[in-house]
Structure formats: C-alpha cells, structure tokens
N, C-alpha and C positions, 0 to 999 in steps of 0.2 A: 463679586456677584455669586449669588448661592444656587446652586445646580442641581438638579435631579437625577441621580444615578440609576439608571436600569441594568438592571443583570436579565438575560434571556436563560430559560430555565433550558436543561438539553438532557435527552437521555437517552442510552445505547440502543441503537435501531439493530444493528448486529456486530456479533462477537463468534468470528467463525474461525478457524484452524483452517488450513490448504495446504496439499501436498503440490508443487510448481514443481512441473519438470519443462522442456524443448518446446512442448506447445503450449503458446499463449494460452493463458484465462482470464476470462475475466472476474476477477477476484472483488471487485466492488464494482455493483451496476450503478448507473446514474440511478438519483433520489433527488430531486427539487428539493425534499427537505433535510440534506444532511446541512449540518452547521460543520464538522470538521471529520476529520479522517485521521487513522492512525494505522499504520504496517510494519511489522519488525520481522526480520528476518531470523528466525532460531534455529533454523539449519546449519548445514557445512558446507553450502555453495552459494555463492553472490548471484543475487537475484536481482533484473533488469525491471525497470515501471516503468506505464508510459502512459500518458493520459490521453482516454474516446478513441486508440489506437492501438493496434498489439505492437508490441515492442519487437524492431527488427536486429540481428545478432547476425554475425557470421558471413556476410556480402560484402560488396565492393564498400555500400555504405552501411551504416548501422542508425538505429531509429530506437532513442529512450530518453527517459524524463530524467530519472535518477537512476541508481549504482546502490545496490542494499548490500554492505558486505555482509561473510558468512557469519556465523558464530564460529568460537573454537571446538565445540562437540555439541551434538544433536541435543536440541533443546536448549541451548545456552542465550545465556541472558542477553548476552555480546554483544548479539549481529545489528546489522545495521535498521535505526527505528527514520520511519519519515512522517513527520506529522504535517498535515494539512488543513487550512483554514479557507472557508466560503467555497469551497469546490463539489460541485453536484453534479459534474460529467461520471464516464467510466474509468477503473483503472482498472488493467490489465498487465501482468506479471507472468514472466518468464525465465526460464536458464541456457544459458549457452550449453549446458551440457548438465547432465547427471538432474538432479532431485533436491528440491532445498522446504524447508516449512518456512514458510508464513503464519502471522498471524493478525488480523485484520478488524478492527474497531469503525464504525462509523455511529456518530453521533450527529443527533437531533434535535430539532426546538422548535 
C-alpha cells in the first residue's frame, strides 16, 4: 500500500555562543515550538544539563540530565554535542568549576 510522506519544514529559532561558569543558566528557555535541540561543548571544562531544573554539582547528591565532555583547546571541535528531539521544556547548563563554551541550536517548525 502506497503512503504519503510528509517532511515538516524547520528553521533555526536560535544559534547563540554562552560562556557556563558555577552558576546555572539557563541556556535554552522553553519554546512550545522547538522541534529539536542541539548543545556542544567547545570549551576545556565538562559541562553538566539538566532539563526545567538547574543542574545540581558538588553535595551529598548531585542533580543532571547529561555529562558534555570538554574539548581538548578552546574552541575545539571535540567536546561533547547532545542532540535532542520533541523537547520544548528549559535547559539549563553548568560547571563544577572554572568556565566552559557552549554552543546552542534550537530549531523550529
């Protein structure tokens, strides 16, 4: 039986750069209309997510979504990318210590 393919068109809502240091940010706000997400780390420190929640580091317990490792030198291609599908909460991005870049895609449709 012959089917009808739909492709949903999507285009970059934002494409922003972040410096993440100790204190949470929130680096992607909720959007009802993102269709997916994208985060890569190109700093030189591992960087904590945590989704509609700041990421908790350094207490009895600890509180995150994923683990973005570093790159090996500022700006590098390397570090750790996390792509996301149907998700239109907040994400919020931290470090246990020091300063890392982000870089942060969220797409539309």
């Amino acid at each position: 039986m012959a089917g009808t393919v739909r492709q949903a068109s999507t285009e970059i809502s934002a494409d922003t750069v972040y410096s993440v240091s100790t204190s949470a940010q929130n680096v992607l706000p909720r959007n009802s209309k993102r269709r997916s997400l994208s985060i890569q780390n190109t700093g030189t420190t591992k960087v904590f997510i945590r989704f509609n929640k700041a990421p908790v580091t350094g207490g009895a317990t600890d509180y995150y979504s994923y683990i973005l490792a570093p790159a090996a030198e500022a700006v590098g291609a390397e570090g750790g990318i996390l792509s996301i599908d149907n998700f239109v909460g907040h994400v919020y991005a931290k470090t246990a210590s020091g300063t890392t870049t982000l870089a942060t895609t969220e797409f539309i449709g």
